[in-house]
N, C-alpha and C positions, 0 to 999 in steps of 0.2 A: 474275738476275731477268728472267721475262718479262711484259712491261707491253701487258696487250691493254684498256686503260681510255681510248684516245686519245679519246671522245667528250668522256668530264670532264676532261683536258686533254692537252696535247702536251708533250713536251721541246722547248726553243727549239732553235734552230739556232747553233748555233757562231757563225756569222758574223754575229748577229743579238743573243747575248750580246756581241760584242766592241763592236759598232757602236753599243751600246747603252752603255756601260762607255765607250767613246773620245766620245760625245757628252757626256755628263756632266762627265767631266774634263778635257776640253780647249773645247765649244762650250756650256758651262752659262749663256749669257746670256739673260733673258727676251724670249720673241720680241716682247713688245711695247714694250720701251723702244727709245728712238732711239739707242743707244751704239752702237758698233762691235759688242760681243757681241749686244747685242740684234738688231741687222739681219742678223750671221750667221748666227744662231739662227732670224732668221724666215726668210731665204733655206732654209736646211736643211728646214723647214716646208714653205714653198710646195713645195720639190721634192719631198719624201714628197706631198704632196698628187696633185701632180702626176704622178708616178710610179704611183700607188694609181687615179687615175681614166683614164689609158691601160689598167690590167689591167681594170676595171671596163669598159670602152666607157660611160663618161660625163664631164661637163665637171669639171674642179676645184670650180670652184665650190657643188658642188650636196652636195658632200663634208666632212663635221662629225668630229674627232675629240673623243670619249668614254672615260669610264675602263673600259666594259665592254658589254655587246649588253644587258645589263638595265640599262641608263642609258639605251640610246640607243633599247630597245623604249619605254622610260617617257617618254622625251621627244618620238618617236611619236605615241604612242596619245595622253598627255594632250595635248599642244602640240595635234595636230589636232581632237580634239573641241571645245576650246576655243575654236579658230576657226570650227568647223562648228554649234556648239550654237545659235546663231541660226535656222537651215535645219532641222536635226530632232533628236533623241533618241534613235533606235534605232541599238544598234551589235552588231556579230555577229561571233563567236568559235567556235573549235571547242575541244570539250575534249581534245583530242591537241598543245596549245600546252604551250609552257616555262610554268612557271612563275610567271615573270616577264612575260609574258603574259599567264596569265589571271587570276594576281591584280591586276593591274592591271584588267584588263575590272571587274572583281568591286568593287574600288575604285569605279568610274566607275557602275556600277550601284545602291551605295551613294547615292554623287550625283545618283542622280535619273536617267538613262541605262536606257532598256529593253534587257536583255542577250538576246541571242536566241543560242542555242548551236545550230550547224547539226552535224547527223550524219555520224558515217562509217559505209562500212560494214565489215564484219566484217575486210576484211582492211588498214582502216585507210587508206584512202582520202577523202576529202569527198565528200560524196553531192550531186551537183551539183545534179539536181532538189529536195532540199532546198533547198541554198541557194536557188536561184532563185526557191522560193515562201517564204522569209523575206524579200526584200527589198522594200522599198516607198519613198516617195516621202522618210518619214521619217527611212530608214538614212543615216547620214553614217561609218561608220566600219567598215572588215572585215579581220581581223588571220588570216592564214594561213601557216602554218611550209611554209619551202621543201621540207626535208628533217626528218621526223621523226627525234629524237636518242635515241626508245628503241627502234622499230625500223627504221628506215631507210627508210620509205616515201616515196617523190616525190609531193607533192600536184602539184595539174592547175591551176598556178599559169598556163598560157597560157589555159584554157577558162576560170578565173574571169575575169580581163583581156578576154575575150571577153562574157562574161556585163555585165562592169560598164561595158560601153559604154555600155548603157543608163539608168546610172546615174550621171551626173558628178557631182554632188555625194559620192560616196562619198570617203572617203580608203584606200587598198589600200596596206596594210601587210602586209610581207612578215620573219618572222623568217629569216635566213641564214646562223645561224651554224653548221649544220652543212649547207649546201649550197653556201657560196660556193666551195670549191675541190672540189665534186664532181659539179655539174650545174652546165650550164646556164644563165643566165637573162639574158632582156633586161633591162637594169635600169627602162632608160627608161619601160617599160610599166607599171611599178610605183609607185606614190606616195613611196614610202621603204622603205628596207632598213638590216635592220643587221647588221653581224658584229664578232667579237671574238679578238684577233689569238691568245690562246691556245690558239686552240682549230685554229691551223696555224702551230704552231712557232713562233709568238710570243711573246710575255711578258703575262704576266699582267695587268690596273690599264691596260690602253686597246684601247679600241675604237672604233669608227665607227658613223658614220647616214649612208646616200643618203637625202637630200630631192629628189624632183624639183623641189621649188620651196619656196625659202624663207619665203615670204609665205603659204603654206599651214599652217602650224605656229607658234603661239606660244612662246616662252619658257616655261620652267616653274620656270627660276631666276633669278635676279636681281643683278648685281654688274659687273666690268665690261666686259662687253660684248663680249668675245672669241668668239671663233668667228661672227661678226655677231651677234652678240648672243643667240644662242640655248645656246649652255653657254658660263659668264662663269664665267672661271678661269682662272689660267695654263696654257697650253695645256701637255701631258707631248712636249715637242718627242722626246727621245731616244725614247719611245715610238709616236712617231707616226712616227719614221722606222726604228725597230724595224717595226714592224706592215709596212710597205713595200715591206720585205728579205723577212720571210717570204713575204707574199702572193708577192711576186715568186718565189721558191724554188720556194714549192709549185704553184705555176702551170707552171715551166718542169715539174713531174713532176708534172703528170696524168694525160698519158694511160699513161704505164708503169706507175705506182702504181696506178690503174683496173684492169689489167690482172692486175698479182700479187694485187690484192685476192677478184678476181673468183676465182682458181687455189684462194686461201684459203678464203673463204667455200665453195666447191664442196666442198671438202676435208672440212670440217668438217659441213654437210652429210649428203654421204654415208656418213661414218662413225658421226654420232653419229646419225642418222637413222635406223639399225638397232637401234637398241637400245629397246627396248621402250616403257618409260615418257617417253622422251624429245621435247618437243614442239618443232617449230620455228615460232616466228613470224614469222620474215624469209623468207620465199623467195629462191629466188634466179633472178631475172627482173631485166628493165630495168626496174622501173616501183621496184626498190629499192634504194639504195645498196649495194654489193659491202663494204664499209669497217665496216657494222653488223652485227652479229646475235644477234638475242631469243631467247634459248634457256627454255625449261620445262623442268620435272622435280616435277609436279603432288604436292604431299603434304610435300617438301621443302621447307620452307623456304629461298627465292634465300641470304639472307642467311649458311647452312647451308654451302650451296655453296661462295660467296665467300671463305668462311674456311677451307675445308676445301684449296682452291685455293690460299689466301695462305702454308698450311703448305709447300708445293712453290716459292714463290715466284712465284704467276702472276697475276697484279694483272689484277681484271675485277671488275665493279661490279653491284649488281642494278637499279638506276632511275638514272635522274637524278641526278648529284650533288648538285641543289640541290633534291633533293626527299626523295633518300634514306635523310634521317635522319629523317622523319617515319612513324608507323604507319599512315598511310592506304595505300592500294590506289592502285596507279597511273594515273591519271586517264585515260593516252593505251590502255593497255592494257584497261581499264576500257571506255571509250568502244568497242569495236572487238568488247565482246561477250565475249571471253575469261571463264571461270569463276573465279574468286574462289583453287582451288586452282591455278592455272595461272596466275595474277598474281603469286600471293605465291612461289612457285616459279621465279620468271625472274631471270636475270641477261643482263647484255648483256656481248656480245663488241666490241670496235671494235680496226681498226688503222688504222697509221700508216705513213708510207715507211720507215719504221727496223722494222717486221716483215717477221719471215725464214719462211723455209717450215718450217727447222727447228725456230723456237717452235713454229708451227702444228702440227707432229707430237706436239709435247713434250707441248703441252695437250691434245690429242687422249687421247693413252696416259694422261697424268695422271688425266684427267677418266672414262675408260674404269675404271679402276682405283678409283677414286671411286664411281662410279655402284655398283659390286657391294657396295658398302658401304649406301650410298642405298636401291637396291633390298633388299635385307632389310628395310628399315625400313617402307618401301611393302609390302611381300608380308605382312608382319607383322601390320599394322594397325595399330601404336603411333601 
């Protein structure tokens, strides 16, 4: 089996299954009781904290475990406007967000919240002089994805930071769950960040929120009182020191993993970039992740593709996991301008440090062999 689906999630790490498995059955006491289990348990806590906010360059403290990045976008967006909703009403979103993002914004707009959706442009980028003529005295809130997870674009996450100097009351929220082990980023410059430890050889059910500042963000549940009181619930200590182990992992293999990515994505490419009907929507530049890539085959159904590929064994996905069981048209794709048949035609490629150049080849040939199948159907007209 080749598994090039690493966006919608990863295989954990051996050493991360065990650690995970030896905390449970040897150090399963509640971090918050005062027993002996209990204080070993929060000791083990504090250290995953601790541990997580040296790879981060930020304080422990500023650091929330969560059961996933759509917990901790949702705890985000709503905790801050709920602080900021005295000061103004307007909050501003791009349509190339998770999901869990922008139905959240769409939530909030519901509530009374003027939703302003800033532009990209065609090759999926934020269109900065947009934004800058969206914001006003009124904006208290602006949500922008590190790293796009359908096609791999790097937003201009230091020029908005630049931009919102002018703006302190805003709250700048950063989704990271496909950028935090692939670019980049000051944290500190940013309001809050989230990732989620599956999505880099973690386990599944926890993830994290950077707050730069606690008192900035309300509660959005209620019970007791854990994490400072902003997610009340027995904290998932084995998963919080899970998450720890990976970040760590994949951090010590960035830049070599950057590297065979980059080999990859070239690969793929120039090979399938000669074939006629074939469209690429990632390039391959700095300005996009090496680890992504949106591939079209306009008239084809993505969906078509993916199964045609699952026959051979090669696990690749056409949107978003958490979006791609719905019949709507891809929102990020969508936004960037693409045609309607060149949406519904896409699947995305992603890899992981466990892809080898040989997969890379296998799919190539597969997908080469595929396509002459494809193509009569396009030449056809059917």
């Amino acid at each position: 089996m080749i598994y090039l689906d690493n966006c919608a999630t990863t295989k954990p790490y051996e050493e991360v299954l065990k650690t995970f498995v030896e905390i449970n059955s040897t150090y399963f006491g509640n971090p918050a009781s005062i027993n002996k289990y209990g204080k070993t348990a929060n000791k083990l806590l504090t250290a995953a904290r601790e541990q997580i906010a040296s790879l981060l360059g930020v304080d422990s403290d500023t650091l929330y475990f969560t059961s996933c990045a759509t917990e901790s976008n949702n705890i985000a967006l709503l905790g801050s406007v709920e602080h900021k909703k005295d000061f103004g009403n307007r909050i501003i979103v791009s349509k190339i967000e998770h999901p869990s993002v922008l139905e959240t914004f769409r939530e909030l707009e519901h509530r009374g919240f003027v939703l302003d959706y800033v532009d990209v442009d065609k090759h999926g980028f934020i269109n900065l002089e947009h934004f800058k003529s969206l914001l006003t005295k009124e904006t208290i809130l602006v949500s922008v994805m590190h790293v796009n997870n359908i096609f791999g674009a790097v937003q201009p996450i230091e020029q908005i930071i630049k931009i919102l100097e002018d703006y302190p009351k805003v709250h700048f929220h950063v989704d990271g769950v496909q950028g935090v082990i692939k670019e980049k980023i000051n944290l500190t410059k940013v309001d809050s960040y989230s990732i989620s430890a599956h999505k880099f050889h973690g386990l599944k059910g926890v993830g994290l929120l950077y707050l730069k500042s606690r008192r900035t963000v309300h509660n959005i549940t209620f019970g007791g009182g854990q994490e400072t009181g902003l997610r009340s619930g027995t904290v998932n200590v084995a998963g919080a020191v899970s998450l720890a182990k990976a970040l760590r992992l994949s951090f010590e293999k960035i830049d070599i993993v950057k590297e065979q990515h980059k080999v990859f994505k070239k690969k793929i490419i120039d090979e399938l970039g000669q074939l006629e009907y074939v469209v690429l929507n990632s390039p391959l530049n700095d300005n996009y992740v090496n680890s992504i890539l949106n591939i079209s085959l306009p008239k084809i159904k993505g969906e078509a593709i993916v199964n045609a590929l699952n026959e051979h064994d090669i696990m690749v996905s056409t949107t978003s996991a958490c979006s791609s069981k719905t019949f709507h048209l891809n929102e990020a794709l969508y936004a960037r301008g693409l045609s309607k048949e060149n949406i519904q035609g896409s699947i995305r490629v992603s890899f992981s440090y466990m892809t080898t150049l040989e997969e890379i080849e296998t799919f190539i040939s597969i997908f080469k062999e595929e396509y002459k199948k494809f193509k009569e159907v396009i030449e056809s007209g059917i």
